[in-house]
TORSE-24414 format. One record per residue (C-alpha): z, x, y; residue in three letters; chain; residue number from 1. Coordinates in nm, 4 decimals, padded with zeros to 6 digits. Layout:
pz_px_py_kolvo_kenu_nuza
Z_X_Y_ALA_A_NUM
...
END
This chain:
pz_px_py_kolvo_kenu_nuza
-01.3501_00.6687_00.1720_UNK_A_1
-00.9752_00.6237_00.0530_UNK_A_2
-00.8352_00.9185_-00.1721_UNK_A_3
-00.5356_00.8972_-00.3671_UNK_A_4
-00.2563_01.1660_-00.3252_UNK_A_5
-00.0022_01.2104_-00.5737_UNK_A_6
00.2087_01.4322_-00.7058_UNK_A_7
-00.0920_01.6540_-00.8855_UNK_A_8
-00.2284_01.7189_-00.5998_UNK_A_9
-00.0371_01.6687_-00.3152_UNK_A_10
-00.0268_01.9998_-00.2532_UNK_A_11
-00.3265_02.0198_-00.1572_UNK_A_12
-00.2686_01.7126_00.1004_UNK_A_13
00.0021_01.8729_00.3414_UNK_A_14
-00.1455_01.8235_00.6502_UNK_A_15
-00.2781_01.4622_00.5646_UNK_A_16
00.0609_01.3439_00.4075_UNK_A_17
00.2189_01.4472_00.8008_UNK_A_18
-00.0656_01.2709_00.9317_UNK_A_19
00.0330_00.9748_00.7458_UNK_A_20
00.4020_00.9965_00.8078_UNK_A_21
00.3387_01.0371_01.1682_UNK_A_22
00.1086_00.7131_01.1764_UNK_A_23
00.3772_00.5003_00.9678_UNK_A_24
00.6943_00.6493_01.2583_UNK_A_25
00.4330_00.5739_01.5312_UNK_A_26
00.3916_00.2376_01.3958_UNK_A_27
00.6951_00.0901_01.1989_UNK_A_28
00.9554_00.2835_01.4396_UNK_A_29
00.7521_00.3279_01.7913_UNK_A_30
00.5870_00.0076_01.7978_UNK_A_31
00.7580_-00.2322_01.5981_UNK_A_32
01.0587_-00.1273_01.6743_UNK_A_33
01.2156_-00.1216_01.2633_UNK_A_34
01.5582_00.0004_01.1824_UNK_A_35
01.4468_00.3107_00.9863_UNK_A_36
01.4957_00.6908_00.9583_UNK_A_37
01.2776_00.8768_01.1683_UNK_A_38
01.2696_01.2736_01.1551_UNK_A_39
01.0410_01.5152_01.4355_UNK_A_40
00.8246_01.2064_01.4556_UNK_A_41
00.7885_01.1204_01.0776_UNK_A_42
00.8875_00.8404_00.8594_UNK_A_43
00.9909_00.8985_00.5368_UNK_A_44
01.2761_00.7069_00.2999_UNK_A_45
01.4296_00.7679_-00.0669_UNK_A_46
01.0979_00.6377_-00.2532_UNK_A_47
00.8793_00.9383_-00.1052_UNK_A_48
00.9079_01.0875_-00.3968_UNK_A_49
00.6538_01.2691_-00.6776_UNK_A_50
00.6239_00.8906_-00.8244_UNK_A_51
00.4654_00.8015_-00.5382_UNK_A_52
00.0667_00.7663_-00.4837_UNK_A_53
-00.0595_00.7250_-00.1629_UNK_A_54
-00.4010_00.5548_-00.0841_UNK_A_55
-00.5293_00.7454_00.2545_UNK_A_56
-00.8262_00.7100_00.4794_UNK_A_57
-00.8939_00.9730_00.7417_UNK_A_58
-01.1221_01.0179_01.0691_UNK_A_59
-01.3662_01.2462_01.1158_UNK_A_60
-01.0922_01.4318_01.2919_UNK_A_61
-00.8393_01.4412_00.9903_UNK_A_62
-00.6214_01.1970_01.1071_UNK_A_63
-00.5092_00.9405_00.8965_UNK_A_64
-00.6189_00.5973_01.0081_UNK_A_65
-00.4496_00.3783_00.7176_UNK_A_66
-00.2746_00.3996_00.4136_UNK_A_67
-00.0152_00.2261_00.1633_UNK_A_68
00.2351_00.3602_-00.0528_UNK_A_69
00.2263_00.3222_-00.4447_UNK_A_70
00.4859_00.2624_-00.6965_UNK_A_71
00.5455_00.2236_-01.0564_UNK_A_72
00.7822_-00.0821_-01.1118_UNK_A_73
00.9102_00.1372_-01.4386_UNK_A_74
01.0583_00.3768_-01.1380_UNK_A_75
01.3049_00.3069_-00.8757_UNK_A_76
01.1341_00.1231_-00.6099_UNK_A_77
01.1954_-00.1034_-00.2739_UNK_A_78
01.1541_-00.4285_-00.4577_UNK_A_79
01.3853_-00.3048_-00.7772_UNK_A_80
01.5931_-00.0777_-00.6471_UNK_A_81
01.7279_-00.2536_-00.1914_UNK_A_82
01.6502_-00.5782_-00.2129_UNK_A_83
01.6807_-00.7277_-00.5851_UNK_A_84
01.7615_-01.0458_-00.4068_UNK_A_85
01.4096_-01.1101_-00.3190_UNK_A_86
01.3440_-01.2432_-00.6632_UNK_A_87
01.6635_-01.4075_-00.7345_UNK_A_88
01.7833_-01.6001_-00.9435_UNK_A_89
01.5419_-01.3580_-01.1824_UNK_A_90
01.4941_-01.0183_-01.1574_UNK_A_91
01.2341_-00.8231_-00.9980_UNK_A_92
00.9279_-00.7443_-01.2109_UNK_A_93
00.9140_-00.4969_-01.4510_UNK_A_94
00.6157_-00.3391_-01.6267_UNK_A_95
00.3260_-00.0734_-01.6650_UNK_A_96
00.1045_-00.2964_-01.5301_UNK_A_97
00.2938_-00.4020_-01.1959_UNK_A_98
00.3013_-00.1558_-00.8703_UNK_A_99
00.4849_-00.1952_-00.5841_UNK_A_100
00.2868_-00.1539_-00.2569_UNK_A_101
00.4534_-00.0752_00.0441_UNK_A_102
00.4599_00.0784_00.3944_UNK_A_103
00.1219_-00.0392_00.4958_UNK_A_104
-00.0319_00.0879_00.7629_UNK_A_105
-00.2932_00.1119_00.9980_UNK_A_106
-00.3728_00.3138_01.3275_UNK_A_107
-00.4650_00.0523_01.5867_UNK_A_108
-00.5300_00.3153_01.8417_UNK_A_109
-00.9076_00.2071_01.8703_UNK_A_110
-00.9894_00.5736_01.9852_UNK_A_111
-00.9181_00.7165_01.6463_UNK_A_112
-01.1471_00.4712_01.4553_UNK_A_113
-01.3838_00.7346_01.3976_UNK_A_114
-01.4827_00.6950_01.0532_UNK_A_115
-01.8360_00.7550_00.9873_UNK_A_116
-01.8114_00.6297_00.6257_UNK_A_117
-01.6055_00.2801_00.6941_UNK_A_118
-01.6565_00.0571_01.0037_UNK_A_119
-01.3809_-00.2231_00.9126_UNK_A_120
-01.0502_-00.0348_00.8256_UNK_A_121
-00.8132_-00.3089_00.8131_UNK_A_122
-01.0354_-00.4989_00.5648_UNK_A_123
-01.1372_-00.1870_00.3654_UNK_A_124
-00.7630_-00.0816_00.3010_UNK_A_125
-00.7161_-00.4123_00.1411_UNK_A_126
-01.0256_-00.3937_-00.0623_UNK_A_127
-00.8886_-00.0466_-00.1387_UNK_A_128
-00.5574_-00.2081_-00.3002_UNK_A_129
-00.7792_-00.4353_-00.5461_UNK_A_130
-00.9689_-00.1526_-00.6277_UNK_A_131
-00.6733_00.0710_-00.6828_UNK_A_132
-00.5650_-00.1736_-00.8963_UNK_A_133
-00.8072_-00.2200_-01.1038_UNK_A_134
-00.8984_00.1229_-01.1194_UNK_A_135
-00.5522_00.1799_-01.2802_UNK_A_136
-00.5678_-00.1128_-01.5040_UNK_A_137
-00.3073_-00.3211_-01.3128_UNK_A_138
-00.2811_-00.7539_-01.2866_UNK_A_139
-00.0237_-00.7293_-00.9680_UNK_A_140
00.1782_-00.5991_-00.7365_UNK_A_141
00.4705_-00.6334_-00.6064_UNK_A_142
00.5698_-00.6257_-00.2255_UNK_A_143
00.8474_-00.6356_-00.0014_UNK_A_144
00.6702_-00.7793_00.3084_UNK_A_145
00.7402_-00.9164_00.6495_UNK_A_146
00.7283_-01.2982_00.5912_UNK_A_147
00.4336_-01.2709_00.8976_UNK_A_148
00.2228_-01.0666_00.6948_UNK_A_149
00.1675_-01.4012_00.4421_UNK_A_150
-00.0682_-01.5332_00.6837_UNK_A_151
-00.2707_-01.2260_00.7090_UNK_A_152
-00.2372_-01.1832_00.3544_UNK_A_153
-00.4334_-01.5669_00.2606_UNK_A_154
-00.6469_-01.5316_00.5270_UNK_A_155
-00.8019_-01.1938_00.3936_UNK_A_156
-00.8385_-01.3257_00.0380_UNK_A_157
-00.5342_-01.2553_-00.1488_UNK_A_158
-00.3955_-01.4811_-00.4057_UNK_A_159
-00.0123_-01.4470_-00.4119_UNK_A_160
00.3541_-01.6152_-00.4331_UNK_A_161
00.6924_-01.5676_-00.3613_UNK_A_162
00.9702_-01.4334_-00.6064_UNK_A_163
01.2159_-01.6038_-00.4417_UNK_A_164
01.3543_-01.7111_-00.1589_UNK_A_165
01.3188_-01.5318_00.2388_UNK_A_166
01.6125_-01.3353_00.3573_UNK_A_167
01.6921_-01.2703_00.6882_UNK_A_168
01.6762_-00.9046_00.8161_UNK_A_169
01.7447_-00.8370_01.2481_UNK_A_170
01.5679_-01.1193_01.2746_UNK_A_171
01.2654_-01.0900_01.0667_UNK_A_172
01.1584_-01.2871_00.7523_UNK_A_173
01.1413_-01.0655_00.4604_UNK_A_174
01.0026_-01.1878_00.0991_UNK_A_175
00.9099_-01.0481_-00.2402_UNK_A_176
00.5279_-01.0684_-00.2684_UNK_A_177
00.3994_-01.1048_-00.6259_UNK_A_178
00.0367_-01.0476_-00.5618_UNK_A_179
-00.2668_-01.1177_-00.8694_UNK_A_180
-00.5193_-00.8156_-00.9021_UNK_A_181
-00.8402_-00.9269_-01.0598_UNK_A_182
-01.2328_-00.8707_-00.9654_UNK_A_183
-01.2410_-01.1926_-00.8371_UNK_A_184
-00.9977_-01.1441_-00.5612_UNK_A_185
-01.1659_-00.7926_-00.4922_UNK_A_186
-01.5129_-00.9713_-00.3933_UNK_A_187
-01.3152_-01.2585_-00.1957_UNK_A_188
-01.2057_-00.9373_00.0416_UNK_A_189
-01.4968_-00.7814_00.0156_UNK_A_190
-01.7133_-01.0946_00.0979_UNK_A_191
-01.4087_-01.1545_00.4174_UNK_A_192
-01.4316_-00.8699_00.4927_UNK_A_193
-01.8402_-00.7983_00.5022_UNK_A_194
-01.7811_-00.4932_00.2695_UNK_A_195
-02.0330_-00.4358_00.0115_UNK_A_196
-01.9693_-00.1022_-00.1264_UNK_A_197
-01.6360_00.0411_-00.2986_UNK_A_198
-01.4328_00.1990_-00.0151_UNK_A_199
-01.1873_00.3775_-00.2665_UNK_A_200
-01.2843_00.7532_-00.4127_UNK_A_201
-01.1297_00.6559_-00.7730_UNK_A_202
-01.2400_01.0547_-00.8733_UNK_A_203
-00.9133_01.1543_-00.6509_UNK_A_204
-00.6615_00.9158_-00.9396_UNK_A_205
-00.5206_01.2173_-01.1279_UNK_A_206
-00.5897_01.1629_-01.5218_UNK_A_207
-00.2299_01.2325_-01.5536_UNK_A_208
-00.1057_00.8878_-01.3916_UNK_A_209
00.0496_00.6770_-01.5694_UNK_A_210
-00.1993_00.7324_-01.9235_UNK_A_211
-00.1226_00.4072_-02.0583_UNK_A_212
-00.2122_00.1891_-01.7855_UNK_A_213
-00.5250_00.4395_-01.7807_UNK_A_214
-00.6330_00.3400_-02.1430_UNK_A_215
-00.6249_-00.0180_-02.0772_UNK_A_216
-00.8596_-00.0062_-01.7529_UNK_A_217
END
């Protein structure tokens, strides 16, 4: 199953966070080929930070096969904090109960789909999201996405729009995603996906996170 790493327990994580930053360099820098900083074969930026939760799912190996990045809106984030513009003429979204998701990710490497607990990984990290978010009490997210990624996300099940207009970026589309959370888009992905059982270890969300998002789950 997805487990949630965050600053509580992180430390007890090393070796699957550099698994995970390893997966995002392979893919984000390696294969697609974005403009980012890469370190000894990691990929890490600014908002890798103790505010950060990470949603993780690991082989039988130990390597990390997926994951996404988690962030409070109330804290500096992608959305808020680079590209602003994304929701002009507003501003970007602000509240307890809106996360930004970023940096997904998932190995493609069909050698290391080894899980013995989840077949479909691509569908079960976006069942994870939904379940994330209603674990934590959320109604959306937020997203700075590759315009590409729209298509993938309404044929999976989510229900989303844009808060504002495209901007160019070396030649790729990038939006602001505002994306609705509820149980009913949870069992569209589930039922698109041919999941049936939760794929996210909500035990692993540390009771310190964010308490008053926590109180209204």
């Amino acid at each position: 199953m997805f487990k949630a790493i965050s600053r509580d327990n992180a430390h007890l994580h090393q070796d699957t966070l550099e698994s995970m930053y390893q997966l995002r360099h392979d893919v984000f820098i390696k294969r697609l080929g974005w403009d980012l900083d890469g370190h000894e074969g990691e990929e890490h930026d600014q908002f890798d930070n103790d505010d950060a939760v990470y949603l993780v799912l690991e082989n039988d190996q130990k390597q990390v096969v997926a994951s996404a990045r988690m962030l409070p809106t109330t804290a500096p984030h992608l959305l808020g904090d680079v590209f602003p513009q994304l929701a002009y003429p507003a501003l970007p979204p602000v509240a307890d109960s809106i996360w930004e998701v970023t940096r997904l990710v998932v190995d493609h490497r069909k050698e290391r789909h080894t899980c013995s607990t989840i077949q479909n990984i691509s569908g079960s990290l976006w069942c994870c999201l939904a379940e994330f978010g209603l674990a934590m009490g959320l109604n959306h997210f937020v997203s700075v996405s590759d315009v590409r990624l729209e298509r993938i996300m309404k044929r999976v099940g989510w229900s989303f729009s844009r808060l504002g207009d495209a901007i160019d970026i070396d030649g790729i589309g990038v939006a602001g995603e505002f994306i609705d959370i509820s149980h009913q888009v949870l069992g569209t992905l589930r039922r698109k996906a041919s999941i049936t059982n939760p794929v996210f270890n909500t035990a692993t969300l540390s009771h310190n996170l964010l308490p008053t998002t926590k109180e209204a789950a």
